[in-house]
Every structure is written in C-alpha cells, then in structure tokens.
N, C-alpha and C positions, 0 to 999 in steps of 0.2 A: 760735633758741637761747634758751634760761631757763635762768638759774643760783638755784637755791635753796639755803640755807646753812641747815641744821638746826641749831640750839646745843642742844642736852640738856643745858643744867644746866652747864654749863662755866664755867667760875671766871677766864678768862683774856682777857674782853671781847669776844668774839668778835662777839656779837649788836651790840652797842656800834658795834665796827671797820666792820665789813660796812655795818652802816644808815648810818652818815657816809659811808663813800668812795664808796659805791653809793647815795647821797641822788639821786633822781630818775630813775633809770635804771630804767624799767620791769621789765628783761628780769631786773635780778638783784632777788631778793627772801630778806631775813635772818626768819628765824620760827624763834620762842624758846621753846620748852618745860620744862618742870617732867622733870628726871630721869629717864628710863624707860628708858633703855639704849638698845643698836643697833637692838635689831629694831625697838624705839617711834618713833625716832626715823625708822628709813630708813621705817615704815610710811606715817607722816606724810607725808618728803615727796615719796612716792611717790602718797599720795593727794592730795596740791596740784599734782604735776607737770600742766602742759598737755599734753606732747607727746608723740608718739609711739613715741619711743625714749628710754631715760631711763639715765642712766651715773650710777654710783652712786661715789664715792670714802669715802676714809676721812679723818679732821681729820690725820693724818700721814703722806699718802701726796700726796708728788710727781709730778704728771704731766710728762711729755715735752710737746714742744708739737705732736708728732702723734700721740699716741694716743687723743682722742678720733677726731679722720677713720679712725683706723686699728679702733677697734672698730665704728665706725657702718659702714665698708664693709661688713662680713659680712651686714648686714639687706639688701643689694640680694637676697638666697636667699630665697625666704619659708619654704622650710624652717629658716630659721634663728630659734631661739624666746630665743637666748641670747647672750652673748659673753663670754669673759673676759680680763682683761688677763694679764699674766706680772710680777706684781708682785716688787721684787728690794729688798733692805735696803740700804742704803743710809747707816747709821750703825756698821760695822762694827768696834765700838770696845773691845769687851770678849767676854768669855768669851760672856756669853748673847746678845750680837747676831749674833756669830761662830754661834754655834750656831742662832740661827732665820734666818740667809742660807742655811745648808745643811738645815734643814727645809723652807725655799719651795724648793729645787734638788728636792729630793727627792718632795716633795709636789705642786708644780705643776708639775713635769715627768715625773719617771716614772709617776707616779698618773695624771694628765692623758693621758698616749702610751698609758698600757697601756690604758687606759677609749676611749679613743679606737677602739682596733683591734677592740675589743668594738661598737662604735657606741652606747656610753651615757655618760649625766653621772649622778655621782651628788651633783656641789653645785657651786655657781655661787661660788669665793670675793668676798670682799665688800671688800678693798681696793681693788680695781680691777677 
C-alpha cells in the first residue's frame, strides 16, 4: 500500500500536516505542486504511483473503512480495466447540497444501470 497526497496549491496546510504526521513512514508520501487543477494534479500522482492498482479520492470525500478492499476486489477480472465507488453527500445542509445528493442518485445510479445494460462507461467519476 502507497498513500500519496497531492496539495495543488491549497491554502489550508495540507502539505505541512501530512509531512509531520507521516515523518518517516516510507509508504505515505505529501508532494506539493504549483496550482494546476484536478486533472494536473491526479496526472502527477498518478505518474509517482508505484503500484499497480491505484484509487484515486477527492481532498472532501470520506472513505468508509472498507471501500478501498471493496473496489480492489473487482481487479481479481482481468477484464476489469476500471472501478467506481458510489459516492453519497454527506453534508446535506442546505438547498445546493440537498440538490447535488439527488444529482449523484440520479447520475451514478440510473446513468450508471442504464450504461451498464448497454455494456459501456462513458466516464469513470473521480470522487471515489
């Protein structure tokens, strides 16, 4: 297992936190970049990852503590080239979080089922 923590320019000492509490610990590694958005960032550490399966999160997405075993199961297929999690909001506090808990119902689930019966993806979401 490698934990790598992307900061892109983040103002809230991420890079900081990680490198102290993870002082020594080979496996997790903090690497700080100059602003360049998601795609820059997941490219990055995507191009540092070692290993062979690689789970991608988001700086505001909470995992369960079995959802990594649960997406790395589906690679025992080798036709399996992808996984995606079923990411759920989880701050449902106001009009616009209320409204994007029922855009991920809607979106990774029936989008997801109906593309499924077809046998295609047309995007891998990037929360989880």
């Amino acid at each position: 297992l490698e934990v790598l923590v992307v900061d892109d320019g983040s103002t809230d000492e991420t890079y900081d936190i990680v490198s102290r509490e993870f002082e020594g610990e080979a496996r997790v590694r903090a690497i700080h970049k100059e602003n360049g958005g998601k795609s820059s960032a997941l490219n990055l550490g995507i191009s540092l990852a070692k290993g062979e399966i690689v789970v991608v999160m988001d700086a505001d997405t909470i995992f369960r503590s079995d959802t990594v075993s649960k997406l790395v199961a589906h690679f025992v297929d080798p036709a399996v080239g992808a996984v995606a999690g079923n990411a759920k909001v989880g701050n449902r506090i106001n009009l616009i979080t209320r409204w994007q808990a029922l855009e991920y119902i809607v979106a990774q689930n029936l989008d997801r089922r109906a593309f499924e019966r077809l046998n295609c993806i047309t995007v891998v979401p990037g929360a989880v």
